[in-house]
C-alpha angles and dihedrals in degrees: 000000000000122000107226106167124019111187113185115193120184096352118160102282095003122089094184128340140162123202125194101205123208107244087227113032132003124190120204113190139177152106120297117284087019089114110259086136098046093055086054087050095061096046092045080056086065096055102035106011091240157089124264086204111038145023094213116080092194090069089066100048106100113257104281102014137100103232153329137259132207124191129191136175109208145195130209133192091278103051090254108146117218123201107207132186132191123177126169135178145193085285123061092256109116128184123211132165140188120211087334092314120128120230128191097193122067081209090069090056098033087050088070098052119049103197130186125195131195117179138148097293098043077105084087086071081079107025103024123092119295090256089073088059091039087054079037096066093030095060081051087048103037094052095053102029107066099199089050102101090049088057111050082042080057095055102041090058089048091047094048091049085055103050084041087071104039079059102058080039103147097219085196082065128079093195112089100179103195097126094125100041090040090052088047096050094051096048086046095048088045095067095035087064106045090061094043095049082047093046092054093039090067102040098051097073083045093049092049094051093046087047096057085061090057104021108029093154091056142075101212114181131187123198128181110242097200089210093263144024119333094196088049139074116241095229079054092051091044098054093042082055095034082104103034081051106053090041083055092040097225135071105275094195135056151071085307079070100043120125148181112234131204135205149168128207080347084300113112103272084239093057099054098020118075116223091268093053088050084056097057081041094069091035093068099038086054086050093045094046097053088048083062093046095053088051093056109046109015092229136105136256121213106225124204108210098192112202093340092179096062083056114033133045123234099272096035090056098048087049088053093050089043095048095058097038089063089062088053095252125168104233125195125191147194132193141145110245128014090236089068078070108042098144092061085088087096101062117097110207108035131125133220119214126187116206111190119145106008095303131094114217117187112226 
């Protein structure tokens, strides 16, 4: 999916604006505070429905206004245009809309545009918590399993219902009646895992080669941790916790607990790798991540690189560029100044965009 038209209307600093992007490589620059970032959040709200740098929409919406649109003509694969529409408010209602048609659900617009995102704080993929690498693999799988997004909908229900219930749990009592919601939630973690465990399979030979291109003088690994024990059956995990559950009140195993785990020469990869070296590490997972992507799927992701010049050095930034412009990305950038990219003077069909005072000028 290409982006061909991108309209902001009361967007943070922007009143109204309209951006043309290159089908290859944008290049968003300006001062601080100008909006380059701005510009990549509302794209980011097409492919997630939400913002990158804050959980509060309202904070989004223009002074004095009740919410903001964002319009965008698309083109998939198969030369088939989209017309999309996002608008939120202050609330938590939200409008979107494909070719005129009304959705209730983000997942029916996000669906269309897979969007990745690497900004100065994509260093939390290793050293976050393990929820950003569990969102990590399911935006892999969500975007190639259709029936994904159904089934994780469909565990989380189960799994609130379960921890619903450990909760009310009368302690005076010795019957703990969770038989149907048990049964459920294994069935349920036991797919999820298997697609997971097959996700990560395939994009661990990809991850070592594109490692050797931004950390040649390290062995980074990544393994799947299922979120219990692999050489135990999860009925088997559920009944040893069954105590330790109901005294916590929630379900302490399962694909809710699952991670991705990094290391280097069998140390965690925080521990041996500087923050700089964290940063070429999720560099190449992402890269890795949007090669599998193209395999599957034979389409196309759209990737925001947010100040790519604070967090990458010259040659890495040019690898990283290069790297997603051979899967036919559509790559979108911001920096300060031009001279921060320097090498993109060998792409052919890039543009070069200027954002100062609330307006975005190509050059």
């Amino acid at each position: 999916m290409i982006l061909d038209k991108v309209q902001l209307t009361q967007f943070r600093n922007f009143d109204s604006v309209q951006l043309l992007p290159s089908p290859t490589l944008s290049i968003i620059t300006g001062k601080n505070g100008s909006g380059k970032s701005s510009l990549l959040e509302a794209l980011h709200y097409l492919g997630y429905g939400r913002s990158f740098r804050t959980s509060k929409h309202q904070s989004v919406v223009q002074h004095n206004c009740d919410a903001f649109t964002i319009f965008a003509n698309c083109i998939s694969e198969g030369d088939k245009q989209y017309k999309i529409g996002l608008s939120r408010g202050h609330g938590e209602q939200f409008k979107c809309s494909v070719n005129g048609e009304h959705f209730k659900r983000l997942t029916d617009l996000v669906s269309l545009l897979p969007i990745q995102l690497f900004t100065p704080q994509s260093t939390d993929l290793v050293i976050g918590s393990p929820s950003e690498r569990r969102r990590f693999c399911d935006w892999g799988l969500f975007h190639v399993e259709q029936s994904y997004a159904d089934l994780i909908k469909q565990f989380t229900k189960v799994l609130r219902h379960r921890n619903a219930l450990l909760k009310d749990y009368n302690r005076d009592s010795r019957e703990f009646d969770a038989g149907y919601w048990d049964q459920q939630f294994i069935v349920l973690s036991e797919r999820i895992d298997a697609l997971r465990l097959e996700y990560v399979n395939k994009l661990i030979p990809i991850f070592k080669e594109t490692c050797l291109q931004f950390l040649p003088e390290f062995l980074v690994e990544i393994s799947y941790y299922r979120g219990w024990d692999k050489d135990t059956e999860l009925s088997e995990v559920l009944r040893r916790k069954h105590s330790y559950d109901q005294k916590v009140g929630y379900t302490s195993a399962g694909p809710h607990k699952a991670d991705l785990r990094f290391k280097v020469d069998k140390n965690q990869a925080q521990e041996v790798l500087s923050r700089g070296q964290l940063r070429m590490a999720v560099a190449a997972l992402q890269l890795a991540q949007t090669k599998l992507f193209t395999l599957e799927t034979n389409r196309h992701s759209i990737f925001l690189l947010d100040d790519i010049g604070a967090e990458l050095d010259a040659d890495k930034r040019e690898r990283f560029i290069d790297g997603l412009i051979e899967t036919q990305t559509q790559v979108f950038v911001t920096a300060i100044e031009q001279e921060q990219l320097e090498f993109v003077n060998k792409y052919k069909d890039k543009k070069m965009f200027h954002v100062e005072h609330g307006s975005v000028n190509e050059e």
